[in-house]
Structure formats: C-alpha cells, structure tokens
C-alpha positions as CSV (number, residue, x, y, z in Angstrom):
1,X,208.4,-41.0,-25.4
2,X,205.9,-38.1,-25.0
3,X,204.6,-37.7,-28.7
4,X,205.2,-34.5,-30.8
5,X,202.2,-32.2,-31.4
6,X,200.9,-32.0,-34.8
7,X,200.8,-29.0,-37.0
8,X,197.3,-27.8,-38.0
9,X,197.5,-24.2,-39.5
10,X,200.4,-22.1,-40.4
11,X,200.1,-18.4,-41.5
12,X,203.3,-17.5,-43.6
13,X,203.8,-14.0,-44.0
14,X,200.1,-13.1,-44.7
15,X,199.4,-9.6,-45.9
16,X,195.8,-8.2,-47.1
17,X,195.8,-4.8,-48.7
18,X,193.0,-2.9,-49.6
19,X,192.4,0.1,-51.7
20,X,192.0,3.6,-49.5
21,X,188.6,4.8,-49.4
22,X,189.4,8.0,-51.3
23,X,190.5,5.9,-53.7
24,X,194.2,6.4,-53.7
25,X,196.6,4.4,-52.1
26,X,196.4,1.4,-50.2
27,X,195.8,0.1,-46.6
28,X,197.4,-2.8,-45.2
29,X,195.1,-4.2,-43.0
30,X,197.2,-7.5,-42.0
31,X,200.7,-6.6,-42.0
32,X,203.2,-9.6,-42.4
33,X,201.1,-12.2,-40.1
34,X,202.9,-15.9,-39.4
35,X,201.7,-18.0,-37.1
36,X,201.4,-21.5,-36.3
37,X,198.9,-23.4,-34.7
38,X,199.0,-26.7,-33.0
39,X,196.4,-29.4,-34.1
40,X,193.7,-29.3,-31.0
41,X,194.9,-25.8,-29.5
42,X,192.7,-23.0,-28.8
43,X,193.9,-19.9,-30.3
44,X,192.9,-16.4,-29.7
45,X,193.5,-13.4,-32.0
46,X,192.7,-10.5,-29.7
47,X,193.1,-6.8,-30.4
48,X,191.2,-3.3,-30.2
49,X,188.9,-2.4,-33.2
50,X,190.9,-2.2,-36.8
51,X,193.6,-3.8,-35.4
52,X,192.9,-6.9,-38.8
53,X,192.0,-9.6,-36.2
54,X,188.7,-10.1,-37.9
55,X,190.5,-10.0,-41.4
56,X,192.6,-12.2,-40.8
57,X,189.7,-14.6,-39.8
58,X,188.5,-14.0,-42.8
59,X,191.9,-15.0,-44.1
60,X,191.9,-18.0,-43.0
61,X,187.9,-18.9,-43.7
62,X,188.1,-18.2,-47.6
63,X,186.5,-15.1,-47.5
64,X,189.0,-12.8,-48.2
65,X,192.5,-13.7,-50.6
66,X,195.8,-12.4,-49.1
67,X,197.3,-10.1,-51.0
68,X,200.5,-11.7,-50.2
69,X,201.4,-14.9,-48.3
70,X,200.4,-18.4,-47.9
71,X,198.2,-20.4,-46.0
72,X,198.7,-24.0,-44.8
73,X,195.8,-26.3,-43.5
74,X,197.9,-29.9,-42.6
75,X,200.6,-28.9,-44.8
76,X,198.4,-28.0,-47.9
77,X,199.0,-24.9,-49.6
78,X,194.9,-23.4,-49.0
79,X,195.6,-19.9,-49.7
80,X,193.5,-19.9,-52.7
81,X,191.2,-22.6,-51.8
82,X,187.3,-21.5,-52.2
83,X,186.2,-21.0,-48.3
84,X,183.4,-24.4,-48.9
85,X,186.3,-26.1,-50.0
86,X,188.7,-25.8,-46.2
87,X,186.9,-28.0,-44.0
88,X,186.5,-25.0,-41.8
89,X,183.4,-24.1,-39.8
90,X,182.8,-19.9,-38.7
91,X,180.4,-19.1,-35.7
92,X,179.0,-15.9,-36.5
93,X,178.3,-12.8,-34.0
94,X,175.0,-12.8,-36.0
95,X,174.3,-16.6,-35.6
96,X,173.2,-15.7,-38.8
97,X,170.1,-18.8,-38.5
98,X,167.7,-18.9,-41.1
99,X,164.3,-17.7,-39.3
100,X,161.8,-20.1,-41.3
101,X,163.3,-23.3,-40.2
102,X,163.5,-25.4,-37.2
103,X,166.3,-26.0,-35.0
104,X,167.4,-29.4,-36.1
105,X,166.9,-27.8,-40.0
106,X,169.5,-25.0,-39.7
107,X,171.5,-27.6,-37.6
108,X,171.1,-30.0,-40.5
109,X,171.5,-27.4,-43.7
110,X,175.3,-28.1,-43.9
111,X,175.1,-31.8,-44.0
112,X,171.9,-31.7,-46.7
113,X,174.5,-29.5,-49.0
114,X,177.1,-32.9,-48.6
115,X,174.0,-35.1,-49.8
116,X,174.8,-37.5,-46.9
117,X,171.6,-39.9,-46.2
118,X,168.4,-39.0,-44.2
119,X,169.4,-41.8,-41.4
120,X,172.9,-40.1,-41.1
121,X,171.7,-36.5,-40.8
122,X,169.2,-37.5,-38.2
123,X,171.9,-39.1,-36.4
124,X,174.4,-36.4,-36.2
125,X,172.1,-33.5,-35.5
126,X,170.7,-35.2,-32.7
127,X,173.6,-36.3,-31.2
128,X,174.9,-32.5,-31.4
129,X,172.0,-30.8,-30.0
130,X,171.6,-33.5,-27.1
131,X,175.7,-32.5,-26.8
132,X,175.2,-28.6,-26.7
133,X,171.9,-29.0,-24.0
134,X,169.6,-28.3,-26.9
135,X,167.7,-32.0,-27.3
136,X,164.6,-31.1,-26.9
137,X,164.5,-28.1,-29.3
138,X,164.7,-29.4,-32.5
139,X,161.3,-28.7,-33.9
140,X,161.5,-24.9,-32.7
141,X,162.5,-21.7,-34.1
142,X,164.8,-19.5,-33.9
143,X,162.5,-16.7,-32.7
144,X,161.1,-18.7,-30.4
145,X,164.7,-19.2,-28.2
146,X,166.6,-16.8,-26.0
147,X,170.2,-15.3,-26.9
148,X,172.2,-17.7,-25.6
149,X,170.2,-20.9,-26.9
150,X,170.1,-19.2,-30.6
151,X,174.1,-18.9,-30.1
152,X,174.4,-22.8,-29.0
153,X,172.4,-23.7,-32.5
154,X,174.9,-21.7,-34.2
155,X,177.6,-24.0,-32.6
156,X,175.4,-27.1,-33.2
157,X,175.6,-26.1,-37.1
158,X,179.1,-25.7,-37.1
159,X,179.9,-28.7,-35.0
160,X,178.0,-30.9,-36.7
161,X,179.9,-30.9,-40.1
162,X,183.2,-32.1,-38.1
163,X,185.3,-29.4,-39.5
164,X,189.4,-29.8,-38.8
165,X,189.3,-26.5,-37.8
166,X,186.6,-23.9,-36.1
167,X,186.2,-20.5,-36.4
168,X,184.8,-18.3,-34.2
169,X,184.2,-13.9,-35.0
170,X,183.2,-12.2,-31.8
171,X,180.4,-14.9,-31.4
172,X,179.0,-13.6,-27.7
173,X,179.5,-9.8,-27.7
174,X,175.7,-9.6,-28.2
175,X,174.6,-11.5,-25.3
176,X,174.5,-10.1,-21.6
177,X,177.0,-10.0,-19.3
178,X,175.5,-13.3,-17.5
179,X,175.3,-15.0,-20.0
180,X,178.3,-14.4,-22.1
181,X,180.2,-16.3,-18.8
182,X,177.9,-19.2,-19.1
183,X,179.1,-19.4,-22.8
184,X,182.5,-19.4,-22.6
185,X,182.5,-21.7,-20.1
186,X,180.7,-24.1,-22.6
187,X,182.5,-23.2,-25.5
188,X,185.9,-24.1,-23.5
189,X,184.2,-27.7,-22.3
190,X,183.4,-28.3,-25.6
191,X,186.5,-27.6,-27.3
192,X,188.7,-29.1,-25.2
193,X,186.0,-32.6,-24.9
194,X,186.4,-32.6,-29.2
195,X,189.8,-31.8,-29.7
196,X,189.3,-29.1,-32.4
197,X,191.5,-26.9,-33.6
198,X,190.0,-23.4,-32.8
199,X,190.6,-19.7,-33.9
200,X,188.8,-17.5,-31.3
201,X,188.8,-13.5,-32.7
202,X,187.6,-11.3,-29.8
203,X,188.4,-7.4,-28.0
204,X,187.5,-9.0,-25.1
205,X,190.7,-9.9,-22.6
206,X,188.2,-11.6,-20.4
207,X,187.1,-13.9,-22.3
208,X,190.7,-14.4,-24.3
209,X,192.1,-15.3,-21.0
210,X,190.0,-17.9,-19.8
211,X,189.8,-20.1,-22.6
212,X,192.8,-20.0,-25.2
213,X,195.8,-21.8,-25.1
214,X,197.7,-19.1,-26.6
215,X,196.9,-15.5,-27.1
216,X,198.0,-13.5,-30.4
217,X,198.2,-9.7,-29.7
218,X,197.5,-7.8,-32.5
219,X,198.0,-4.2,-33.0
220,X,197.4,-1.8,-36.3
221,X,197.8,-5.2,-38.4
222,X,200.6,-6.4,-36.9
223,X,201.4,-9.3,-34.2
224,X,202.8,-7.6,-31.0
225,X,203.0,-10.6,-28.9
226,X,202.1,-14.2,-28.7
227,X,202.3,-16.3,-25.7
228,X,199.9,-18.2,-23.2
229,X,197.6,-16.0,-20.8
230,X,199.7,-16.0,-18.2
231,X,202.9,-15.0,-20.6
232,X,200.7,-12.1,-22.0
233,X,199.7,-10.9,-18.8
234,X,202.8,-11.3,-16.4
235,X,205.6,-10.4,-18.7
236,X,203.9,-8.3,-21.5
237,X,206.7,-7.6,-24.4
238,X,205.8,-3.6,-25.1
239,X,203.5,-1.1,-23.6
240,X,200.7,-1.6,-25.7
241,X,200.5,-5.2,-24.3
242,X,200.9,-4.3,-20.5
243,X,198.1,-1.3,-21.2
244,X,195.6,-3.2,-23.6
245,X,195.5,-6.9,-21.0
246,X,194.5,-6.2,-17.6
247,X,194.2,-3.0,-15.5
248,X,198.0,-1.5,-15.4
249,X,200.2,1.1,-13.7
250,X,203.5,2.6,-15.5
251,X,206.1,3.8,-13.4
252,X,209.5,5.3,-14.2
253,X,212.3,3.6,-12.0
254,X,215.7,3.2,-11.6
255,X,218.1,0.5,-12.6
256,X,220.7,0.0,-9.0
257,X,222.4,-3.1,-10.1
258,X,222.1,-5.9,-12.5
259,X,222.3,-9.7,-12.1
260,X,222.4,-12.6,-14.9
261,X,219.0,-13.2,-14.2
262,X,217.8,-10.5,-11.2
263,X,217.6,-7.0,-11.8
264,X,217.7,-4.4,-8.6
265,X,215.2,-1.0,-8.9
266,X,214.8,2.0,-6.9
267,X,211.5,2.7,-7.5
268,X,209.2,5.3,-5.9
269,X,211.6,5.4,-3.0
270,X,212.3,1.6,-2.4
271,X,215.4,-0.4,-3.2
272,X,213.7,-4.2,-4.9
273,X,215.4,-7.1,-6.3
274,X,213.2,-9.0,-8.7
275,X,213.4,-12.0,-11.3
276,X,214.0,-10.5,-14.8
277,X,216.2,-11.0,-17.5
278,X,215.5,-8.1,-19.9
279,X,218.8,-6.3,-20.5
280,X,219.6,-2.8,-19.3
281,X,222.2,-1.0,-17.9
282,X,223.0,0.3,-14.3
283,X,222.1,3.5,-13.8
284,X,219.3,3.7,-16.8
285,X,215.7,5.0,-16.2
286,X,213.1,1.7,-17.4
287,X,209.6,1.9,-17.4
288,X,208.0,-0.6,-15.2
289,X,204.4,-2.2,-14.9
290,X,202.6,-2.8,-11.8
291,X,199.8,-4.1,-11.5
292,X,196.9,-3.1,-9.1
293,X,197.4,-6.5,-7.2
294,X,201.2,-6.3,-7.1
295,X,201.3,-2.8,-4.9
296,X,200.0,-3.4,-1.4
297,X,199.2,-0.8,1.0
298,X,200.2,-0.5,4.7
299,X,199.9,1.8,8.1
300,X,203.4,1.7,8.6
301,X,205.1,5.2,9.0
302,X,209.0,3.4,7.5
303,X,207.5,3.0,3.7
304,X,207.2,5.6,1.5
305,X,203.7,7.4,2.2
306,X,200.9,7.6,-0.2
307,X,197.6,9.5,-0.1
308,X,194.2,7.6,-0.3
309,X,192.1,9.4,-2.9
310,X,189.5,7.1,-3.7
311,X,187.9,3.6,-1.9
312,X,186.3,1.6,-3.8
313,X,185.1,-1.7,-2.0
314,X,183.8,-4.0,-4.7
315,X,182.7,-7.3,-2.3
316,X,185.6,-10.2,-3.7
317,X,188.1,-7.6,-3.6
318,X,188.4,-3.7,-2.3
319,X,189.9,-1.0,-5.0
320,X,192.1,2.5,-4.3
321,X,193.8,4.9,-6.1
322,X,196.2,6.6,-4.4
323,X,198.8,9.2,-4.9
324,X,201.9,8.6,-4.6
325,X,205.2,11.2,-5.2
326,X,203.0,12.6,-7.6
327,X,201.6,9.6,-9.1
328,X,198.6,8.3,-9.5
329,X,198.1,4.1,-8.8
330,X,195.8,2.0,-8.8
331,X,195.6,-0.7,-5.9
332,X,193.7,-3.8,-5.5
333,X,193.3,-5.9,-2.4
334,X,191.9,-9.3,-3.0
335,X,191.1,-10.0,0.2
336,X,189.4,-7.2,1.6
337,X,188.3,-7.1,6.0
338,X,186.9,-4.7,7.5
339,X,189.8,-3.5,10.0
340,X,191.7,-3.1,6.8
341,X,190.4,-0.8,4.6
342,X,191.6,2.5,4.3
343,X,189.2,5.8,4.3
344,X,189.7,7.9,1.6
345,X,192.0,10.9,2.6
346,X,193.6,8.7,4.9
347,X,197.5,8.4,4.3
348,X,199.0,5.0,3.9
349,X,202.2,3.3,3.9
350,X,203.1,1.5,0.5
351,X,204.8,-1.4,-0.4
352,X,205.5,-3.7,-3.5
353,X,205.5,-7.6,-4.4
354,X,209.0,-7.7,-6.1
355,X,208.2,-11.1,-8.2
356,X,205.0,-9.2,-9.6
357,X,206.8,-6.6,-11.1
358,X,207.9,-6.5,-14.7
359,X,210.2,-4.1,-16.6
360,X,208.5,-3.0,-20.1
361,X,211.4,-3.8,-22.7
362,X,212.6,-0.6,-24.2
C-alpha cells in the first residue's frame, strides 16, 4: 500500500490587517488564506508586488501575528509561537551575512545560539558548506565572495540548523540573469536531495515554474488559484491567472455545441472541438486563451488569413505578431528553419492546436 503523505503546515483562514497609512481605516493585506502543505513539498507563493505573498511569509516565520486565523506546524497550533521558537529557517533577498565574520562563523551563528558543542558545530558546518560547493571558503568573508556564493552561505546558515520547514523571500532577484538559473537549479537539487518542506515567495513565473511542486496564485491578498505548474499554466481558473503566467492571447469565441467533456468553438473563423469541461451554454460568447505556441501559422490560402506585422527570430524559437480579423496575436514557433519563416508584411494562413486551447471560466 502506497503510504499517505504527511501534513506539514496548514494555513486556516489567515487574515493580517493593518492600519491605513492616513491613519483611518484598515487594510487587509492577507485576505482569508488556507492552505495546506505536504511534508517535503516545494511550495510557491507567487504574485505581482502588494499582492501579501511576502506577508504571508512573514505569517508563517513569526514575524508578523495574523490578525485572524490559525497556523498549524505538524498539527500544533503556532500561530502565536515567537518566530525562534518554529523550527523554521528564512533565506533572505539581503543574505543579510554579518560582514566581520568568516564564512563557516555566519554559517555556524545559529548553532552557537543552541549551545551545541565545539566538535558538533565543526561537524555540521562543514559538512553543509562541502554540500552547497562552498568547502573551501570557510575562513573568508563575505566581501571577499561574488553574488551567487554570498547567496549559497545564506542557504548554508539556514540549512545547517535542520529546520522542519524552510523559508525562502525573493532570495535571487539581486543576482544576474546567469546566475539566478544556476541557483535555482541548486536550490531544486537541494531541496528535493533533503526532503524539506519549503515555502518559496517570488514575482518571478520562471523561476516558480521550474522548481515548486505546487504554485499558489495570489492576487490583492487573496488566493486565486493553486495547482501544479502545469495546472496553473494550461488550464488557468480566471483571467488574471492566464495574463500574470506565461505570455497569453484573449480571444472572444463562440460556443457551437457542447459535449460532457468536449466543447466545440467557432473561433476567428474556424469550427474546433477541444477537451474541456467548463460549463457553458450553446450559442454563448467565452473568452478563450491561446497561447503563442498553441496558434501556428501557415501559407495555405483555405485558413483564415492573417497579416505578418512583426518577425522576431529569437535562435531556440522564432516570434510574430500578427493581425488577425482585427486582432492582434502573438505567435511562437519552437522550431524555427529557414524556409519557414515568414517576412513581416507577408500574409499568412492561420491555424490552431485544439488540445492547447483553454476557455477562461466566466
């Protein structure tokens, strides 16, 4: 028998107020949160700027009480637990290192604060830095690394203290582009090589995508959909979803006929059957979502005809935007040769994957 997964955190309701800055009124900043978290998942809380993701990290490290709500670490009640007392470990954006000590000494601060021997502390902070690449560093400082090694001491010090559940805020937006993908990567071999529960808060889709388990939209405080990257980006549950992952088109279409689990559109002069259970009724206009890489573009006089207005050819992958009836698409073809690519100006048959195209619930 395939065993159960184990609960690690549960968010019950969790509101945080806070007073407006004029002084009257309030301003919820986490709206009604629950969520539950499976011991050893990687979890992301991903949203534009104000949208509470980052208070509701600090919701769960201690730093801020809810104004409402509970909080569950392993089926104890936390919520007013002091933030040193959670067995919880935060990765700044700031790395926040403390510039007059050595790399194994920030590393080690933690563990000196738990009074655990000299033999023991030696032990573990080696062991972490020889885990993270860092091995031979110990006895430098934090001025004397790059970026991307002053991040991995950061992880060193939170790893170290074998914490139940780690946190990260934003933790690579101030590294380069290069870098930042070398980091993720390593954060995501790590975390899935320990086992630790870990709440990811980032704006970045890119980097939400490729390492969570599950993804938590959030929106002006509020949850808007949770589900795995594929779920979030394939069938998005409202337009703020389809719009904030992934580069999206929004088309108006028409609802021809309706199956129990197939729906039939007439969209931008084609008649397409594709898979899709969301209800609505024949006849109905439904806002659809296509994605540049579900439209494909042909010389073929029978499909509907669409103007070239832009070429774009990117290497891995060759981007238009065309117009089509009026409106304007984005196109992307991931396989880009030479005798295909259209010149701007140039008009072009067009054509859509059924399976890739999703109706927007109303």
């Amino acid at each position: 028998m395939r065993e159960q997964p184990q609960t690690s955190m549960v968010l019950e309701e969790l509101t945080k107020k806070f007073t407006a800055r004029e002084g009257s009124g309030e301003v919820i900043a986490v709206d009604s949160v629950s969520l539950t978290i499976q011991k050893g998942e990687f979890v992301t809380l991903l949203g534009p700027s104000g949208c509470g993701k980052t208070t509701t990290l600090r919701l769960i490290a201690g730093f801020e009480m809810p104004s409402s709500g509970r909080l569950l670490l392993e089926g104890q009640d936390i919520t007013n637990q002091a933030p040193n007392k959670r067995d919880m470990a935060l990765v700044f954006q700031s790395y926040a290192l403390f510039p007059h000590m050595s790399v194994f000494d920030n590393v080690a601060y933690g563990l000196h604060l738990r009074k655990l021997s000299r033999d023991d502390i030696q032990k573990r902070v080696n062991a972490t830095l020889e885990m993270i690449g860092l091995g031979q560093l110990g006895k430098r400082r934090p001025n004397q690394l790059s970026g991307g090694q002053q991040q991995r001491v950061a992880l060193a010090r939170a790893l170290v203290m074998e914490p139940r559940v780690l946190l990260f805020d934003e933790p690579l937006s101030n590294l380069d582009a290069k870098m930042r993908v070398q980091m993720r990567s390593e954060i995501h071999r790590l975390q899935r090589r320990l086992n630790i529960t870990t709440i990811y808060v980032t704006h970045d889709q890119i980097e939400a995508m490729s390492m969570s388990d599950r993804i938590v939209v959030m929106n002006a405080g509020r949850i808007e959909q949770i589900g795995t990257p594929e779920d979030i980006y394939r069938c998005p549950q409202t337009h703020f979803v389809a719009d904030f992952i992934g580069r999206a088109n929004f088309v108006q279409a028409t609802v021809a006929d309706k199956g129990s689990a197939s729906t039939t559109l007439t969209l931008l002069g084609l008649t397409l059957t594709l898979p899709s259970t969301v209800p609505v009724p024949v006849g109905s206009q439904v806002e659809v979502l296509l994605r540049p890489e579900a439209i494909k573009l042909r010389a073929d006089a029978a499909l509907p005809q669409a103007t070239v207005e832009q070429t774009m050819y990117l290497g891995s992958e060759i981007e238009y935007v065309v117009l089509a009836k009026g409106i304007r698409l984005t196109v992307a073809e991931n396989d880009p040769r030479v005798s295909q690519i259209f010149a701007e100006g140039e008009t072009v048959g067009i054509d859509f994957v059924a399976e890739a195209i999703h109706i927007i619930p109303a």
